[in-house]
C-alpha positions, 0 to 999 in steps of 0.5 A: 379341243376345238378340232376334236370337237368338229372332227365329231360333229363332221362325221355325225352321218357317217358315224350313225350309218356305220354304227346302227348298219354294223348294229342291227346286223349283229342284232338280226343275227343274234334275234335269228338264234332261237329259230336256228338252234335247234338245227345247230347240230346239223351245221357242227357235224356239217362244218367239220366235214370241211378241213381247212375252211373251218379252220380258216375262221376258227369255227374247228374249235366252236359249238354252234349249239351254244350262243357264244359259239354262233356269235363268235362267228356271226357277230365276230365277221361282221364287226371284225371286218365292218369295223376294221374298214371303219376304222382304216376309213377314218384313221387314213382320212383324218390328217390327208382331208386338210389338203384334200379338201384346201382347208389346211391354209385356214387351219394352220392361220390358226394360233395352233401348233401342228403337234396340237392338230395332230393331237387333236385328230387322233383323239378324234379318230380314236373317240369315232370309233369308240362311239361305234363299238358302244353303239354296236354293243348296246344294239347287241346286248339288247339284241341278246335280252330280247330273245333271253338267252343266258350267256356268259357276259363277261366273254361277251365284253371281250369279245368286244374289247377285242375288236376294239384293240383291234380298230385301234391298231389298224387306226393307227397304222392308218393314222401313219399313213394319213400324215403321208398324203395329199389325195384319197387315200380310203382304198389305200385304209380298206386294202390294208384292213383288207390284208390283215384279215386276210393274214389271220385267215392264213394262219389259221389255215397253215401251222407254219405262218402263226407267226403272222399272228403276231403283225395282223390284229385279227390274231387276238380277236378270234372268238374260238380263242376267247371262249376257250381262254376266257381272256385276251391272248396278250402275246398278240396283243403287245406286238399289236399296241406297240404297231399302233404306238409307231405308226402314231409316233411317225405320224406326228415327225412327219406331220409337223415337218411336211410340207403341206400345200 
């Protein structure tokens, strides 16, 4: 697990600063409640004045009253979109830097297969994220204990279970991609995560595309739906981990046939 290892060890700095960044802002959010709660009423009546942008982010269907209500919006928006654009950042990176960088000559002089360096890079990408979400968890759980309102901690957990789903699928579908290039691909990983929030927002707006529920994976991280359910919608979750199982699956045939300069 060599490379797993360095793989880390590379992106301590910008793990730290995407985690605390993404942390601390859920955390001043959440700090923010007690002050903004009793003018929680006024934004309901306000936001539901407002058609179809509530609707494009679920807020139709979510009491600002209510601290799972604000969070779902508040913290979901920020770890939704920081952490897809983490997520797509280092996924896209993970397998393109070796030749980037001119670093793939001295790993592939290495007794390692190229499934083993394939393997290993996922693993890594996968663990970086997870490292992020449980930073981002703690900051939000102490954030929550601090101001000592009672919330329903289960819903809370899945919420961010969630957003992990969904940094995992679009790592995948990233991953894939990163097999693919010898340059930069970072713009390439922010625009994909880019458009698939942007997929979940359309059809939130419009009932003819809720099939695009099934190809974006903010489908299943839509708090209103959460809180409502009390569970994970899986029927957007398949479709969603079977995306991410192809996308890796390309990934190591293409890797271990390329060309690598």
């Amino acid at each position: 697990m060599t490379i797993l290892k360095q793989e880390i060890r590379s992106q301590k700095l910008s793990i730290t600063i995407w985690s605390l960044s993404i942390g601390l802002l859920i955390a001043a959010c959440v700090l923010m409640y007690p002050e903004m709660k009793s003018e929680m009423g006024n934004v309901n009546e306000m936001f539901s004045a407002m058609g179809n942008f509530t609707a494009a982010f679920g807020m139709d269907k979510l009491n600002f009253g209510t601290l799972l209500g604000f969070y779902a919006v508040e913290a979901g928006n920020i770890l939704g979109i920081g952490g897809a654009f983490f997520a797509a950042i280092t996924a896209v990176t993970a397998l393109m830097k070796e030749e980037k960088d001119r670093t793939a000559e001295f790993l592939m002089t290495h007794p390692v297969s190229r499934t083993r360096v394939v393997l290993e890079k996922l693993l890594s990408t996968f663990t970086i994220i997870l490292i992020l979400n449980i930073v981002v968890f703690l900051c939000s759980a102490l954030s929550i204990l601090i101001i000592g309102e009672e919330t329903d901690w289960s819903i809370m957990i899945l919420f961010h279970l969630a957003a992990l789903l969904m940094q995992f699928e679009i790592a995948g579908i990233c991953f894939c991609i990163s097999a693919f290039l010898t340059k930069s691909g970072i713009g390439i990983g922010i625009g994909i995560a880019a458009v698939m929030y942007f997929l979940n927002i359309i059809a939130n707006i419009s009932s003819s595309a809720k099939g695009l529920k099934y190809l974006t994976p903010f489908g299943y991280t839509e708090g209103a739906d959460i809180i409502n359910a009390r569970t994970l919608n899986i029927g957007y979750i398949i479709p969603g981990m079977l995306i991410m199982a192809a996308g890796i699956i390309i990934a190591f045939i293409n890797y271990n046939k390329k060309d690598i300069s």
